[in-house]
Backbone as a ProteinNet text record, in pm:
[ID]
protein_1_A
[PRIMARY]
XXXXXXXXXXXXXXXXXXXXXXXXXXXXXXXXXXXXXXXXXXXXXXXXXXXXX
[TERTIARY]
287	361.4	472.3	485.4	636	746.2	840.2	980.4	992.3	945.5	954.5	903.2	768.8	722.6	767.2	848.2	929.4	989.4	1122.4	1221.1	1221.8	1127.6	1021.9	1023.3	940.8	873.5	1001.4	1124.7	1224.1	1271.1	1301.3	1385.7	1355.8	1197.6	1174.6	1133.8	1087.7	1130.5	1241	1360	1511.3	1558.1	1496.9	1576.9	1459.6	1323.1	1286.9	1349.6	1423	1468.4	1563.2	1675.5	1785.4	1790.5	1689.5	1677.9	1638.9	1529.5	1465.7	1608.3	1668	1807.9	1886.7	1963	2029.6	2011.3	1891.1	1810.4	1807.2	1784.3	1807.2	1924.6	2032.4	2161.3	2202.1	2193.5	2256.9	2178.4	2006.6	1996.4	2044.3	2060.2	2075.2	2243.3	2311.5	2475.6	2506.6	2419.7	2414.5	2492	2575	2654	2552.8	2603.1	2506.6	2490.4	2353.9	2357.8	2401.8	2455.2	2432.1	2343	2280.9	2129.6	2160.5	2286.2	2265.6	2198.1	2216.9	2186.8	2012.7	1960.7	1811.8	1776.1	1638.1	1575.5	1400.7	1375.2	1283.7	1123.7	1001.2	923.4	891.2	954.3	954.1	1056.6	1138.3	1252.1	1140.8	1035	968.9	832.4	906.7	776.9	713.5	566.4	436.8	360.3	410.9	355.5	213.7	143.1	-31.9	-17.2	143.4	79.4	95.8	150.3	136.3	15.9	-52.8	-193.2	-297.3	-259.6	-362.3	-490.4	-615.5	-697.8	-777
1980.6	1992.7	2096.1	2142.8	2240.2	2169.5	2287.5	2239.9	2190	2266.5	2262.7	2104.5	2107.8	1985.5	1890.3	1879.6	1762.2	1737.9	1780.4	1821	1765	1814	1724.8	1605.6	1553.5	1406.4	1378	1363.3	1319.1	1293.6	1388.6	1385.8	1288.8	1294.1	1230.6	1044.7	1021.5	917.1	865.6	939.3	922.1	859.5	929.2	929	778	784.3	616.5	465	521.8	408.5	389.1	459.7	462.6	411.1	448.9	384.1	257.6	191.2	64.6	-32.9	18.5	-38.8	-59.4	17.1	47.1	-83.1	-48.8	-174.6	-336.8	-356.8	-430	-463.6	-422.8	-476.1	-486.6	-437.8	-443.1	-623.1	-667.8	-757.6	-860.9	-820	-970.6	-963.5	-934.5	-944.6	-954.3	-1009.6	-1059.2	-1218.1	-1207.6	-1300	-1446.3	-1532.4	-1678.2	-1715.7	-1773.4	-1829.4	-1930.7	-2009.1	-2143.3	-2211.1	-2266.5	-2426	-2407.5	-2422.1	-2490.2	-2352.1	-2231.6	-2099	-2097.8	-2168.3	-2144.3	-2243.7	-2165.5	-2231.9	-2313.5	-2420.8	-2414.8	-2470.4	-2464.9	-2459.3	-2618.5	-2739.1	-2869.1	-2831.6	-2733.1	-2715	-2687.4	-2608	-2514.6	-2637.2	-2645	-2742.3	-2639.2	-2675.9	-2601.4	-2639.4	-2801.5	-2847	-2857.2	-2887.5	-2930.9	-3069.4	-3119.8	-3269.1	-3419.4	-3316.1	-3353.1	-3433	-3344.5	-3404.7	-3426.5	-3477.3	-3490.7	-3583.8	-3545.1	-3655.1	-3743.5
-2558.1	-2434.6	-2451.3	-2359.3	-2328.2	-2330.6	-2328.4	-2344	-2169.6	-2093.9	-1953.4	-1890.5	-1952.5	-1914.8	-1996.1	-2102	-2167.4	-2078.1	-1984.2	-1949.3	-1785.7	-1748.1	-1599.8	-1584.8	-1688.2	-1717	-1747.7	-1825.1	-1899.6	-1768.8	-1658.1	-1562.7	-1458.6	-1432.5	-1327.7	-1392.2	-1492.6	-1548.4	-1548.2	-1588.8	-1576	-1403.7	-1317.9	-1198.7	-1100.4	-1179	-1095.5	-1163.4	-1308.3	-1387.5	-1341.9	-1296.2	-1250.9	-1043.3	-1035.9	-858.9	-894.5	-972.3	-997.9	-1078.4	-1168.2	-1199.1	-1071	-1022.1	-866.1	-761.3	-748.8	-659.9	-715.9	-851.9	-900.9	-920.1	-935.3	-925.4	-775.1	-753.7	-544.2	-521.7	-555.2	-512	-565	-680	-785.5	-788.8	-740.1	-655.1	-581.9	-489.2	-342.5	-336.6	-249.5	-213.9	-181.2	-225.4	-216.5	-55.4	-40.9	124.2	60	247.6	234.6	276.8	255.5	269.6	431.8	499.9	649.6	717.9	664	770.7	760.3	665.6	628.3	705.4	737.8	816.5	766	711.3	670.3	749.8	747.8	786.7	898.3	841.1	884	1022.5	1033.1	1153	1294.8	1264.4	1342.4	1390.8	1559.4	1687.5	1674.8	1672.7	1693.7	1773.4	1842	1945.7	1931.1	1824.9	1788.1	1762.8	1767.6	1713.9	1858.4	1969.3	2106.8	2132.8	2147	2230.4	2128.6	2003.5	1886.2	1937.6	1924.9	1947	1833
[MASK]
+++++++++++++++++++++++++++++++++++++++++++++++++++++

């Protein structure tokens, strides 16, 4: 390989490690929910158990 294409690959390796880090810290420092704002699946009428036969 070239010095050029060392230099490429080095760079562009460098710059998806550094977005994939980035991203990874921004989510995993995310301020905690609380339980009452979630909404979970037992909350949600679907209205099939109305007219069950």
């Amino acid at each position: 390989m070239t010095i050029e294409a060392i230099l490429i690959m080095g760079i562009s390796v460098g710059a998806v490690v550094s977005l994939v880090s980035f991203c990874l810290y921004r989510v995993l420092t995310l301020p905690p929910v609380e339980e009452e704002t979630l909404k979970g699946p037992l909350e949600i009428d679907t209205r099939d158990t109305q007219d069950a036969d």
